[in-house]
N, C-alpha and C positions, 0 to 999 in steps of 0.2 A: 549188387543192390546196396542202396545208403543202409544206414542205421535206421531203425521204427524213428516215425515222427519226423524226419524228415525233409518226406514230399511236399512240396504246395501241390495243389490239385483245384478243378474250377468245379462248379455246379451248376447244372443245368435240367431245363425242364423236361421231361421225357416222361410224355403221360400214354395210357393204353384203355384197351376199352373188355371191359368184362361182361357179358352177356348184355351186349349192345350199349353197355353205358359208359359214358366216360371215368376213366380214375387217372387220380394225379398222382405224377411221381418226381422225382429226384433224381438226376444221376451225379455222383460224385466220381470225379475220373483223377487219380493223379497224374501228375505231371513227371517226365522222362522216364515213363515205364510203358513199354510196347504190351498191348493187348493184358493186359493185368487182370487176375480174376477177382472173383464179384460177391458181395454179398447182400445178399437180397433180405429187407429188412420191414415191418411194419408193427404198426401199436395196439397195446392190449386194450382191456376192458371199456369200448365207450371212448377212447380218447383219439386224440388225434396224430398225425407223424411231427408234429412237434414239440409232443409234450417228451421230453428228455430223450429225445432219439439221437437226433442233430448230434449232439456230442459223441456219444459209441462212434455213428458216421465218419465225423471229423478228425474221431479218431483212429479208422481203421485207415483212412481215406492216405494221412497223413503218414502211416504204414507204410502205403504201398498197394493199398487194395481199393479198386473200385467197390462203390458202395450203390446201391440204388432201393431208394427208401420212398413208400407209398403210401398210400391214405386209399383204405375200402373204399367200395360205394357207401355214397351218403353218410360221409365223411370227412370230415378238413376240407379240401378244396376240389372236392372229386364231388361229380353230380349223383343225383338220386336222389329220392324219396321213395320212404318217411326219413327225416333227417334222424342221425346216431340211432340208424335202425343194425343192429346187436344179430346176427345169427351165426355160426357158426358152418352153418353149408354154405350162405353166404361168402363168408368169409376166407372156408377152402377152394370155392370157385375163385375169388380172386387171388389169390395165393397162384393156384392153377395157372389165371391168365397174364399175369405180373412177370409169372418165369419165365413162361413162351416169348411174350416182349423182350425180356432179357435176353433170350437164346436168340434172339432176330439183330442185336445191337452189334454194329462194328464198336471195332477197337478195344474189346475187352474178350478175354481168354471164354467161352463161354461153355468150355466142359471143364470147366473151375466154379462152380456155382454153391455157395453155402449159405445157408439160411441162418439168421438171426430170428430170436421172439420172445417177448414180454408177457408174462401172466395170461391171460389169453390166445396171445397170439405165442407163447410159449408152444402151449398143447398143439397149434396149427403148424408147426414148425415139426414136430415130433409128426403130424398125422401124414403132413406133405411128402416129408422125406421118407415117410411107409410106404407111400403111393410111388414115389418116384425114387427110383433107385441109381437115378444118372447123378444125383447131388453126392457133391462132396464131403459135405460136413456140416454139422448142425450147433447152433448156439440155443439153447433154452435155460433163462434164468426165471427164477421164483416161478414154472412153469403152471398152468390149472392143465389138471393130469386126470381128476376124476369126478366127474359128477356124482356121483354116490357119497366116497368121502370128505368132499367139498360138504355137502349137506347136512352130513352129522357132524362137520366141525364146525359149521354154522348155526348150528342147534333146531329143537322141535318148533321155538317160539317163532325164530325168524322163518320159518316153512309157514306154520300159520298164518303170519303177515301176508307173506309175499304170493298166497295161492288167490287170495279175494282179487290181488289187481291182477296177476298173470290172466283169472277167469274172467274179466273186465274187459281186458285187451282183444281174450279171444273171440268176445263176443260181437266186438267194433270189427276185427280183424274178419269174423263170416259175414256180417252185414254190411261188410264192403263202405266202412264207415272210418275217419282218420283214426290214428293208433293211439289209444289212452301211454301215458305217460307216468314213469317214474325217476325220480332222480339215481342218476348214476352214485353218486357219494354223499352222506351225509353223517352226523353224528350219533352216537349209538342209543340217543333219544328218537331217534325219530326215523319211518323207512325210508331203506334206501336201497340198491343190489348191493352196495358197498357202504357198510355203516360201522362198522368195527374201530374199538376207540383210537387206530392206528388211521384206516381211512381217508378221513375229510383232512388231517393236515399233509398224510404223505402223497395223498393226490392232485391237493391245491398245488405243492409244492414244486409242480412238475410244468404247470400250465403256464406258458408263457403270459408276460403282461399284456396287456390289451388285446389279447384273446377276445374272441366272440364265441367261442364254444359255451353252448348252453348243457347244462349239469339235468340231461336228460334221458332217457331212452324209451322203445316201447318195451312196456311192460309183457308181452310176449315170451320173451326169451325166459324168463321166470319158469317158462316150462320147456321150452327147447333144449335148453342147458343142462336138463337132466334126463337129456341120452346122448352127452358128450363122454366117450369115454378113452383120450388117447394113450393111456396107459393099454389097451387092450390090442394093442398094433404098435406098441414100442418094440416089438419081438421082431418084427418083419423090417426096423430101419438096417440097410450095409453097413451105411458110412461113419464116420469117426460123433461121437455126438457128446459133445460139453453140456453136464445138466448142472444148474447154480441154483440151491435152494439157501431160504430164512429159515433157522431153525424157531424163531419164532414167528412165523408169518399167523398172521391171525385169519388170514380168508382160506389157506391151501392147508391138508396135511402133510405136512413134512417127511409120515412115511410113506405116503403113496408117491410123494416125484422121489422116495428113496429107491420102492419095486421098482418105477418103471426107468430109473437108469441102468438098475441092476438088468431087467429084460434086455436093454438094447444091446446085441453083441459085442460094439468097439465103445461101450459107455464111459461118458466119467463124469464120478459125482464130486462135486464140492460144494460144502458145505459152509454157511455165514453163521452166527450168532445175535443174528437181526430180526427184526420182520419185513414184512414183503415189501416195502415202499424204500427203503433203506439202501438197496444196493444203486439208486440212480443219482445221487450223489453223493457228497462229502469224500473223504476217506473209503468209503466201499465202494462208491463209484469207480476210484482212482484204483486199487488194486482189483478189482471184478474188471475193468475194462483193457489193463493189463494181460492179464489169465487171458481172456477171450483172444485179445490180439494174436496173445502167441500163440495159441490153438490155433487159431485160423492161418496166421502165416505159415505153419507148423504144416499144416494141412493140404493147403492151397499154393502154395507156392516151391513144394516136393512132386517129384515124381512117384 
């Protein structure tokens, strides 16, 4: 095998369908590697698969490892409505139906399978690999791990804000009415699910230019999100699993993705000096995506 970095490798479309609806996907395959295993990939809070994805991809891609990177329903370029509609069963069903398509593709090793996931899709990564125990190995950086201590680190005031619209939504939501709406990011004058004075610049900072993602979601999730709890099944993953926390993240507590590395049996924690937006680029980007590499090739490419 060459040295990391490398491979060229091409990309191609490779979409699948999650409880009858279409989702789009990615697949990155390097070039003069027979049947290469895979890491299956998608994006956190509200956003989309290319808000700072493509690079991790590019760069596992260039490894040696095929990569295949998705977008939920009602998402990026994946159909559905209500558009950046936020659930997390949602979201494990496609996680679910993304690996099945995986395990169906030639030309990639497919009992080589490790998950990658971002703040949201952190914890779905952690839940996934509870559930299925055929995966390899797991990547979770700046992971949301607990709905409980997510809450009190977000405080009493912002529960207060956020329960009038979640109640708003659910109201439209029984009367079979379109989904009331909140902004996904704003600044910490004004609500948002993500308003924290770190927030509106480290998540602009990720959206590609001439984007058409609109800075929305429904306001639902406001209470769905608080019986996420994948720290509570971090104990049941096999496989090898890399957890990368901000010691200063302002949305996550830093000691609950600490518990639930410490739960997972092959865990490993490492730790930034940052907040939660901080590790997708610059300098942490460049040594975080390093660290992951070699875990993964480490993992995935041994007997």
């Amino acid at each position: 095998m060459k040295k990391a970095s490398q491979y060229k490798f091409s990309k191609t479309a490779s979409d699948f369908t999650s409880k009858k609806i279409r989702c789009s996907g990615e697949l990155y395959l390097p070039q003069d590697i027979q049947n290469p295993p895979v890491v299956v990939m998608a994006h956190g809070f509200g956003a989309e698969s290319t808000f700072g994805l493509p690079a991790y991809a590019e760069t596992f891609a260039s490894s040696g490892l095929a990569v295949y990177l998705f977008d939920y329903r009602c998402f990026g370029t994946s159909d559905g409505e209500p558009r950046n509609y936020v659930d997390q069963g949602r979201h494990l069903q496609d996680w679910k139906s993304a690996i099945a398509h995986v395990r169906s593709l030639p030309d990639i090793n497919t009992n080589k399978i490790a998950l990658w996931g971002s703040s949201f899709s952190g914890g779905h990564v952690i839940v996934t690999a509870a559930r299925d125990h055929d995966i390899s190995a797991i990547v979770s950086q700046v992971p949301f791990v607990d709905a409980i201590s997510t809450t009190f680190k977000l405080g009493f005031k912002y529960l207060m804000q956020a329960t009038p619209h979640a109640i708003r939504d659910l109201s439209r939501l029984l009367t079979f009415r379109s989904p009331y709406y909140v902004k996904v990011i704003s600044q910490p004058d004004e609500f948002a699910i993500m308003n924290t004075p770190e927030s509106y610049p480290g998540y602009s900072s990720l959206i590609p230019k001439g984007s058409k993602w609109e800075n929305k979601c429904p306001a639902r999730i406001l209470l769905r999100f608080g019986t996420y709890r994948p720290i509570a099944v971090a104990d049941k993953i096999r496989c090898p699993a890399l957890i990368m926390l901000g010691e200063k993240d302002s949305l996550l507590d830093a000691r609950a993705v600490e518990k639930t590395a410490k739960k997972i049996p092959k865990g490993e924690l490492v730790k930034y000096p940052f907040g939660h937006f901080d590790i997708y680029t610059g300098n942490a980007f460049k040594e975080a995506v390093k660290r992951q590499t070699e875990f993964l090739l480490a993992h995935l490419t041994t007997e």
